[in-house]
N, C-alpha and C positions, 0 to 999 in steps of 0.2 A: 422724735420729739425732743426738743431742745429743754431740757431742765431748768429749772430756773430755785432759788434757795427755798423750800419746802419753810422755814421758819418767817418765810413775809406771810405766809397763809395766817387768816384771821380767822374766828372762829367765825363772826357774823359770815366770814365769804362761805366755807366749812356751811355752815348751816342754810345758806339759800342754796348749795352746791346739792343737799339731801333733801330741802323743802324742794328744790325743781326734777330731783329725780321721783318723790315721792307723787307730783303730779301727774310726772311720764307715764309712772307706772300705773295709776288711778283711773287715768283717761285710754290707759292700752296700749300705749304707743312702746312695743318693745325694740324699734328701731331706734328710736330716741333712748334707749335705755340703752341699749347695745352699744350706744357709741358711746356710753360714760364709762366706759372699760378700757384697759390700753389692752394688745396685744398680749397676751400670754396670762393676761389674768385668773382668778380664781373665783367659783362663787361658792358658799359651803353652808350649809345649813343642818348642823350635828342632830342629833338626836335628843333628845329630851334629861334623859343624863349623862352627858355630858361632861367628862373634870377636865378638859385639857389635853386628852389625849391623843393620838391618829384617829383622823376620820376613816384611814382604811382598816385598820384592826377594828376601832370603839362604835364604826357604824354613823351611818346618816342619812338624812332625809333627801340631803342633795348635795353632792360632793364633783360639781363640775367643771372642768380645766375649759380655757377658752372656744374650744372645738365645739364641746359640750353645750358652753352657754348660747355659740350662735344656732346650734341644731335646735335646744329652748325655743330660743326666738324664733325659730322657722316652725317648730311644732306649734306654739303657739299661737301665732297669726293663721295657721292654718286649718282649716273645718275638723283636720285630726286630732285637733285637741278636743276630745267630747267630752272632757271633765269640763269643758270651760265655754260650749257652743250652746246658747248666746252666754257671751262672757260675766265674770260676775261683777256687782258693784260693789267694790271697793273706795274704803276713804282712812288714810292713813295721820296719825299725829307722834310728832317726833319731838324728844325733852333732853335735856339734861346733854345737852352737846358737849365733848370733852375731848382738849386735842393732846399729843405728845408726839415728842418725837421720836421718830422708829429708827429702822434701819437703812441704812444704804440712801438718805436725802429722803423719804420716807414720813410720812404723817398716819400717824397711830389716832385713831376719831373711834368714840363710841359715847354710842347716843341710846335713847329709850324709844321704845316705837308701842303704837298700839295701831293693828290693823283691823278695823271691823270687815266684814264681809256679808253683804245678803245675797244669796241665791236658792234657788226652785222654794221660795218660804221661808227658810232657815237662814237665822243670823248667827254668826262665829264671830268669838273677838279670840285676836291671837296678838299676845303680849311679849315683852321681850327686850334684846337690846343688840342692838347693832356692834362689831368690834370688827373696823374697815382696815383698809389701810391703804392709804391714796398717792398720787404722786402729782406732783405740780409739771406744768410745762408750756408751752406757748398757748396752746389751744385748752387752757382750764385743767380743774381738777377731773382724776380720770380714778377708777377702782383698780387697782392694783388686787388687792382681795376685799370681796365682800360676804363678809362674815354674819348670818343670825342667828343668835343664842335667844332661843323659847326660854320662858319662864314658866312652863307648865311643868306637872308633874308626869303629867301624860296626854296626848291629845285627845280629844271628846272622841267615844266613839261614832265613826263614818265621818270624822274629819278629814278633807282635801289638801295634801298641799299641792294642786294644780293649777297654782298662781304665784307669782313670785312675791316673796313674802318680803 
């Protein structure tokens, strides 16, 4: 991928770049989702508390390196995922978009999310906020890591996370 200067990234582009992932993922499309990653990416979703520290010592709910994420997307398109057959409805709202700059040509983005979810009766809202970190290049913005920090203090009990959050 040919890089191009991470500081022309606007935030308006930053935010439809999360509004169109945020549809991918609503509609099921984890193909479409899979290709908003570059190679070698990260997806990570800590655990509830959380200070900053290794996800491999301090624990998490989903801590996985690019192999990881397309085996995700292959369990999930598949009848194997029986936390998720017939899948649930999901509808996501995304706030407070905020960009800097990281490391290495690097865009530092964290935003606010709120995911509702209904499935078999039961509604869940799972709140929270995003802390990404993208990379610019010919072909768009891509997730270098995508990061979800929850804002709970615990998950409800018989919460799922068998959806990408």
């Amino acid at each position: 991928m040919t890089q191009t200067d991470i500081r022309t990234v606007t935030r308006s582009e930053v935010e439809d770049f999360l509004y169109a992932e945020a549809e991918i993922l609503d509609s099921w499309n984890y193909d479409g989702w899979l290709a908003l990653f570059e190679e070698g990416a990260r997806y990570e979703i800590p655990t509830t508390d959380y200070r900053g520290w290794s996800l491999h010592t301090g624990g998490s709910f989903v801590d996985d390196d690019y192999d990881l994420i397309q085996a995700r997307v292959k369990r999930l398109k598949s009848r194997k995922a029986h936390a998720e057959n017939p899948h649930s409805r999901t509808h996501r709202m995304i706030s407070n978009v905020r960009l800097a700059p990281g490391e290495d040509d690097t865009l530092v983005v964290k935003a606010n999310f709120i995911v509702s979810r209904a499935r078999d009766g039961h509604f869940d809202s799972y709140m929270g906020r995003y802390e990404h970190v993208l990379v610019s290049g010919s072909d768009g913005l891509k997730f270098r890591l995508r990061r979800t920090l929850l804002v709970h203090e615990a998950l409800q009990l018989g919460a799922r996370l068998s959806f990408i959050l």
